[in-house]
N, C-alpha and C positions, 0 to 999 in steps of 0.2 A: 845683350840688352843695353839699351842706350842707359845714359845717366837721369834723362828726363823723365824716362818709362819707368827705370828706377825708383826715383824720387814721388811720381806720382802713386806707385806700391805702397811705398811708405805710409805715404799721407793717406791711402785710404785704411790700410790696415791701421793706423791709428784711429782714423774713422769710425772705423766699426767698432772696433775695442770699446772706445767714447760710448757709441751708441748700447752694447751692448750693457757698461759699467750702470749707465743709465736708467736704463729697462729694471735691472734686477736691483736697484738702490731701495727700492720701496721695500723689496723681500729681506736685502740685508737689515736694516732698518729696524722690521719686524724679530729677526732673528734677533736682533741686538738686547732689543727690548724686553723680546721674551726671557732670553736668556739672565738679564739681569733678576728679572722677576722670580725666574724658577732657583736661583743663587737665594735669593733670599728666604725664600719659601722653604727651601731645604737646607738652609745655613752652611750654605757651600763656602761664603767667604766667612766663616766663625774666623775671630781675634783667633790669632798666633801668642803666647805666653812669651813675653820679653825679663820678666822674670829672672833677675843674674845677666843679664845680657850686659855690655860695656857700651855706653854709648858718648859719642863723643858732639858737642854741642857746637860750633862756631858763633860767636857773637855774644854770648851769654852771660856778658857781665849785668844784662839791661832786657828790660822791655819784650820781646815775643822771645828771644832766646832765654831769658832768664824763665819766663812762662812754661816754656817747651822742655824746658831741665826740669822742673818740678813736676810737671806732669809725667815724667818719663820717670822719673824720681817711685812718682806714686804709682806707678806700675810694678816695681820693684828693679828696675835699671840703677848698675852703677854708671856716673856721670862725672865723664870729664868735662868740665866748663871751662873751656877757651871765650879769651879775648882777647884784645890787645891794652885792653885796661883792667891790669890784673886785681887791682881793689875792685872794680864792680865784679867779678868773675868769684871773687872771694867773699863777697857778700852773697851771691847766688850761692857758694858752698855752704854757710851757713845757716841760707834758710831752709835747706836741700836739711841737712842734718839735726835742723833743728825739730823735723818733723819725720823724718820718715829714716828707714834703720837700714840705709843704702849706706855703700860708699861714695864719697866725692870727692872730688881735686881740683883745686883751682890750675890753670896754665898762662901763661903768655905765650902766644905767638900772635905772629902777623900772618894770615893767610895769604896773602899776597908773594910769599916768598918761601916757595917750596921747601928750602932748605930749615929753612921751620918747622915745617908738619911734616918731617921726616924725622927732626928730633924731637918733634910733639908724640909722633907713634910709636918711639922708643919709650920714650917716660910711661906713656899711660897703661904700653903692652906690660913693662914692669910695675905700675903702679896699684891696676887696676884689672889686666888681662888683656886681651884680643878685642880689639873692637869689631863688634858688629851692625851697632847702628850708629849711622854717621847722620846728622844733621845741619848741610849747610844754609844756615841761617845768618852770618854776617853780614852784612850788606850800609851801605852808605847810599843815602835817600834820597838827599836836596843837595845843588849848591850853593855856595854861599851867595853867586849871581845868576838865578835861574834862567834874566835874559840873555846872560853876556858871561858865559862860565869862561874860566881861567883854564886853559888847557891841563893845568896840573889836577886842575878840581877833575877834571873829565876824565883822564889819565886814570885816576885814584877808582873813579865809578867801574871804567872798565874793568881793572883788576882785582877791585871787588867784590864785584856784582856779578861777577863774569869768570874772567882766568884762573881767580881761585879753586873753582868745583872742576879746573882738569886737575889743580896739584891734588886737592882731597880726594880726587879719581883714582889720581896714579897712588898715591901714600896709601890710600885705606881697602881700596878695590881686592886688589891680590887676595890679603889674606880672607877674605868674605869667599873669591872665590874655592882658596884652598878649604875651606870648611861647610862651603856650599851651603851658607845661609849669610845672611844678611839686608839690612835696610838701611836706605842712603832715601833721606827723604832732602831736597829744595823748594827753598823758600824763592818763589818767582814771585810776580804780582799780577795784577789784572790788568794795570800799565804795559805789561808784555803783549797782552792781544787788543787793550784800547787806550791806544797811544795817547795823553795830552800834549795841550802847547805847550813849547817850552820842556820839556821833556825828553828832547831824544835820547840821549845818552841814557837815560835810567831806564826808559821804556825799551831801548835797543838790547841792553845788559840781559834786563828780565826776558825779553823774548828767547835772545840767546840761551838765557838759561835750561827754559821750558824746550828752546827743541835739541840742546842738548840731552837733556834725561829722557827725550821721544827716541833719543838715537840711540842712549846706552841700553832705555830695554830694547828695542831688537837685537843689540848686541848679543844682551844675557839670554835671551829666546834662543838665536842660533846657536849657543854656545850651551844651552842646556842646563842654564844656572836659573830653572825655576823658582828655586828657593830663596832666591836675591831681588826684595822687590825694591822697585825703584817709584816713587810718591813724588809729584810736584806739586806743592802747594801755589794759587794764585789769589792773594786776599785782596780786598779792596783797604782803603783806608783803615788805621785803624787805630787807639785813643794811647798806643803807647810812646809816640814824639810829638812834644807841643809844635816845632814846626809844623809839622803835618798837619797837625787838626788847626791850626791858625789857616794853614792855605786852603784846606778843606770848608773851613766858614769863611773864605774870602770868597770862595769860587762858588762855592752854593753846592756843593756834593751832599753836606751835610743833611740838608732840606730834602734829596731824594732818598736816604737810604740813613739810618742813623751810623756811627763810627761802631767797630768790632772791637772789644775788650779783645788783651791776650793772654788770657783767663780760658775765653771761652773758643778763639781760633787754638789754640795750642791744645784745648782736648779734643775737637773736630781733629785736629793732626793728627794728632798719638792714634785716635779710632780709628782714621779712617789708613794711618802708617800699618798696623798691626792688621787689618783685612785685606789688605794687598792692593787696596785703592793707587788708581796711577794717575788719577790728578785729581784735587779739588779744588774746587771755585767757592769763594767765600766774600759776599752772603750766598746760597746755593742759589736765587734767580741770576746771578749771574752768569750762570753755564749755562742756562736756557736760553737768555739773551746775549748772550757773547754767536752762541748757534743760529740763531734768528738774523742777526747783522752780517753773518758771513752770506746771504743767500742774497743780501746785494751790493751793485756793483760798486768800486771803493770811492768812486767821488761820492756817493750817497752814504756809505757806511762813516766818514769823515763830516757830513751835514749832520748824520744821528748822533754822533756821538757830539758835536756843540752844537745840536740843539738845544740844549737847558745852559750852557756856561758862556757861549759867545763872547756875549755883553759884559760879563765878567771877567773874562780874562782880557776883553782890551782894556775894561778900569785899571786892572791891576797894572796891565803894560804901560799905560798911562803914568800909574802912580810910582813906578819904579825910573821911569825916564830920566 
């Protein structure tokens, strides 16, 4: 068989594949749907009790980590609160204790540096026990020149946003799987599937992030670690960094959708952490509309999405010149 006659096998056996995947989308679709429906209906995904569980926090001296520690708190989770700014991390221990009859500890580390949160997994296995919920939520937002970043600024996003959740992969992963339970939730954002200007590097991280955890659960699927669930959270904006909510009322986001306390994203977490939910989208129309933009082609998905900010975001480019 020539190489030509070859090649044209290929391409029609892909063909068909195409056409057939196509045909029965509508059916999958339906199954998907139902299947959601009949889960709730019979409380197939009921909360799992974390109850004594060790959970280990990243970023939690502040803001949606410090939120996500208390909420994990009030489940009855003992909480390790890492940061790398060990007085905010120690303020989260004492609100943690001052309310609810957990254990807590403050840490230092840098996630950024493996060798860290391998002697972070020592202290807290002695401190506190075995961790089995991990929550990476540390993350670095803005740069200091969002037009014109500093390679090091950039440097810093990636490692944070990003290369951390392999070291917290390799340090905390193992022992979850030798006990065949665990929860590794990621804090992504909605930056990850719609990119703004000026944003690559943080939208590029968050993406990374999310199709990282797409990839470690097939991992624990083939591997049979059903009891290891993996949760990526994708928020939109939200009122824990005055940055943010400054550039949020510069750009006009604010006027479509109001900002998320992290109050109220951090108990969406824990609920939907402990049902075995494997992503959220927050506010929840954004996963409808995130689905709807995918269905066209990406010069048009780039007009929807500055549709409403255009004009704003070349003011601001203007004003930063």
């Amino acid at each position: 068989m020539s190489e030509v006659v070859r090649s044209t096998l290929v391409k029609l056996q892909a063909l068909i594949a195409l056409i057939g995947l196509a045909a029965i989308t509508p059916l999958l679709i339906l199954v998907a749907l139902l299947g959601r429906l009949i889960a709730k209906l019979c409380c197939c995904s009921a909360p799992k009790s974390i109850a004594g569980e060790v959970a280990v926090v990243t970023g939690a001296g502040h803001g949606l980590g410090r939120a996500i520690s208390l909420e994990l708190a009030r489940k009855g989770c003992h909480i390790a609160v890492v940061d790398i700014n060990v007085s905010g991390a120690e303020d989260t221990v004492k609100q943690i204790q001052d309310i609810y009859k957990v254990r807590a500890k403050a840490y230092k580390a840098n996630v950024t540096n493996y060798g860290d949160l391998v002697e972070l997994n020592s202290k807290v296995v002695e401190d506190l026990g075995p961790v089995t919920v991990l929550v990476n939520n540390a993350g670095v937002m803005m740069h200091r020149n969002m037009f014109n970043p500093d390679p090091v600024d950039v440097q810093l996003m990636i490692n944070v946003n990003l290369s951390s959740h392999f070291w917290t992969k390799l340090v905390f992963l193992p022992k979850m799987k030798e006990l065949r339970k665990g929860f590794i939730v990621t804090i992504s954002s909605l930056a990850g599937v719609f990119p703004l200007p000026y944003s690559a590097t943080y939208s590029t991280t968050k993406s990374g992030a999310l199709t990282h955890m797409r990839a470690l659960r097939m991992e624990l699927a083939l591997e049979n670690q059903k009891d290891i669930h993996v949760t990526t959270v994708l928020p939109s904006f939200l009122r824990t960094n005055t940055d943010v909510t400054q550039l949020t009322h510069t750009i006009g986001f604010g006027d479509l959708y109001p900002l998320l306390t992290g109050e109220e994203v951090a108990q969406r977490i824990v609920d939907g952490m402990v049902r075995g939910e494997a992503e959220i989208s927050l506010p929840r129309m954004a996963a409808i509309l995130y689905r709807l933009i995918l269905i066209f082609p990406a010069e048009w998905q780039d007009r929807i999405i500055l549709l409403s900010s255009r004009n704003k975001f070349k003011k601001l480019r203007e004003e930063h010149s």
